[in-house]
Residue, then its C-alpha position, 0 to 999 in steps of 0.5 A: x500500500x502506497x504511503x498516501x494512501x496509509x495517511x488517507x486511512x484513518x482507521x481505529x486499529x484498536x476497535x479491531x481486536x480479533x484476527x482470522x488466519x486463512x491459508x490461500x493461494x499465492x495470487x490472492x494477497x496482491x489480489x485483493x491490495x490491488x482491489x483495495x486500493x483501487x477502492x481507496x482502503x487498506x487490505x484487511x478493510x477490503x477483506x473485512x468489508x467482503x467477508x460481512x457481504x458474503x455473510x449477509x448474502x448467506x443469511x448471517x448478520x454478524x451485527x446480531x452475533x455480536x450481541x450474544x458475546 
């Protein structure tokens, strides 16, 4: 990610506390940095943001889920 873009993005990285490791194939990190600075946000936005679509289209809000925590 390019130092511009790091500026731009303001993000509270406290506010995210958890993390997920995947295993996947070698063409899906620069992947998914280029869609993601093509949509002007970090790499773990992008991912967070397709992980709760995917969810949402499977019928999961993970907002409710929270709420049983």
């Amino acid at each position: 990610m390019s130092a511009a873009l790091r500026r731009s993005t303001k993000i509270d990285h406290t506010r995210f506390t958890e993390r997920v490791l995947i295993r996947c194939p070698a063409s899906l990190p620069p992947a998914i940095s280029r869609a993601a600075a093509k949509n002007l946000m970090t790499p773990s936005e992008y991912v967070r943001r397709s992980v709760i679509d995917r969810l949402k289209t499977d019928g999961i809000d993970p907002a409710q889920l929270a709420d049983l925590d």
